[in-house]
C-alpha distance (Angstrom), angle and dihedral (degrees) to the residues before:
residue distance angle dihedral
X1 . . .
X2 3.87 . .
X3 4.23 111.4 .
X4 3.35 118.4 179.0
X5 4.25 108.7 -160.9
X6 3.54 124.2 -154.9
X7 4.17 116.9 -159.1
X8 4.17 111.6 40.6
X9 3.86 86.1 -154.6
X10 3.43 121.9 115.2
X11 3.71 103.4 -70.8
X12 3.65 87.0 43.2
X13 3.80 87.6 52.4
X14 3.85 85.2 46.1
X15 3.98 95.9 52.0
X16 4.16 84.2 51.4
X17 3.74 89.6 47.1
X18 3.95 90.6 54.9
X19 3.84 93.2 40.4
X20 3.81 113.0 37.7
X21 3.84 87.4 64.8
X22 3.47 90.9 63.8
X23 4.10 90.6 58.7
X24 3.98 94.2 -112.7
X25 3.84 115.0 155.8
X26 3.68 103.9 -113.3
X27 3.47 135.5 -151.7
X28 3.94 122.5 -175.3
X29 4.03 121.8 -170.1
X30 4.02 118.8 -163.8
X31 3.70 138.4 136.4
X32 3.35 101.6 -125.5
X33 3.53 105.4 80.1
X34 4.31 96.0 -166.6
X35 3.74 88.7 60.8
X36 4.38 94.3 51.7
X37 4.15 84.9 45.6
X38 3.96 86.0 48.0
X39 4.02 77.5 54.5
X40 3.06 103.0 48.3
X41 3.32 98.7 44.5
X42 4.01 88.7 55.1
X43 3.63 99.8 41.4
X44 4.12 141.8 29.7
X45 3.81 92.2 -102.1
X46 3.68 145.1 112.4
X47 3.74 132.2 -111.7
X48 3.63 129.3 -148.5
X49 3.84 130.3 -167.7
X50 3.41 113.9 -133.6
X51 4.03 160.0 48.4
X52 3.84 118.6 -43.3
X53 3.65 90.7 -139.8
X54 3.27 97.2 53.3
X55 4.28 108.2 99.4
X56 3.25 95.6 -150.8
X57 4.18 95.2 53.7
X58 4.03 85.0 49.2
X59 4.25 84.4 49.7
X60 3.57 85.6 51.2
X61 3.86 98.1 48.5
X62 3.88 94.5 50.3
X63 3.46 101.9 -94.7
X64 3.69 91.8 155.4
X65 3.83 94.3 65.5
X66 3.80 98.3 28.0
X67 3.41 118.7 124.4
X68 3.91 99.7 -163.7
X69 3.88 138.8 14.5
X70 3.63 127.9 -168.5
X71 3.59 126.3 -174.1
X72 3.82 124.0 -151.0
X73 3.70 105.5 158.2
X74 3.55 117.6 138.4
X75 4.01 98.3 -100.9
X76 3.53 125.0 67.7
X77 3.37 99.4 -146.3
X78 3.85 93.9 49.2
X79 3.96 89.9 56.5
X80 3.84 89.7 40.3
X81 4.13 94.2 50.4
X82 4.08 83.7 44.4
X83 3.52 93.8 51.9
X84 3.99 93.2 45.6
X85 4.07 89.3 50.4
X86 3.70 86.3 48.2
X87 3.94 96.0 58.0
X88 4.25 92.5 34.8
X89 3.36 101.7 46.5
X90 3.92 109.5 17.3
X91 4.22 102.5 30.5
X92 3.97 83.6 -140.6
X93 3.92 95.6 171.1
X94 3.41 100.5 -143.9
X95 3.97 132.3 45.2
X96 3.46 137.4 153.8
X97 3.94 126.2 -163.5
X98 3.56 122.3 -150.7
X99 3.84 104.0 -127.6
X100 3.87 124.3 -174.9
X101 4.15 98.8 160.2
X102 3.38 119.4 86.4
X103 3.60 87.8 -153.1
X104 3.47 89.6 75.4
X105 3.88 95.9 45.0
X106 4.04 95.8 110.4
X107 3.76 101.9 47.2
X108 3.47 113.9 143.6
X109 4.38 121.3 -144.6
C-alpha cells in the first residue's frame, strides 16, 4: 500500500513505526528537514521538504497513486485542509486527520 504521512513528530513517527513493518511504501511530509533524515535514517522511507497543503508537495509525494494519507501534524486545521486537498484534487481513498479540537468534532467530508 502507498501512505503518504504528514507531521514527522512523534505520532507521525508512531504511525511509520506501526506501518513500515508491514512493507508499505511510505512517504512522510514535514518542514523540518533534521527530523525526515532522523527518519530515514531509522526506517525504509522517504522524506519530503515541505507544507502538506501545498498541491504541489502532495504531487511530489505520490499522491496520485497513494492509497492512504494520514495527517498528524500538530494543527488541526493543517491536517484537516491536507486531508480535504487529498480527496479534491488527488481521490486518495483513504485519509485520516489528526484532530485534537473539539471544535472541529462535527465536520462533515
Amino acid at each position: 500500500m502507498r501512505v503518504i504521512i504528514l507531521g514527522a513528530g512523534r505520532v507521525g513517527e508512531s504511525v511509520v513505526d506501526s506501518l513500515v513493518s508491514e512493507k508499505n511504501d511510505i512517504t512522510v511530509i514535514d518542514t523540518d528537514a533534521r527530523r525526515l533524515r532522523a527518519l530515514e535514517e531509522r526506517y525504509d522511507l522517504r522524506g519530503l521538504v515541505g507544507s502538506g497543503v501545498d498541491p504541489d508537495v502532495l504531487e511530489e509525494a505520490g499522491a496520485r497513486d497513494a492509497d492512504m494519507l494520514i495527517a498528524c501534524a500538530a494543527l488541526d486545521e493543517t491536517n484537516l485542509v491536507c486531508c480535504k486537498i487529498a480527496h479534491r484534487r488527488f481521490n486518495i481513498p483513504t485519509r485520516i486527520a489528526r484532530v485534537r479540537s473539539q471544535a472541529f468534532r462535527h465536520g462533515s467530508d
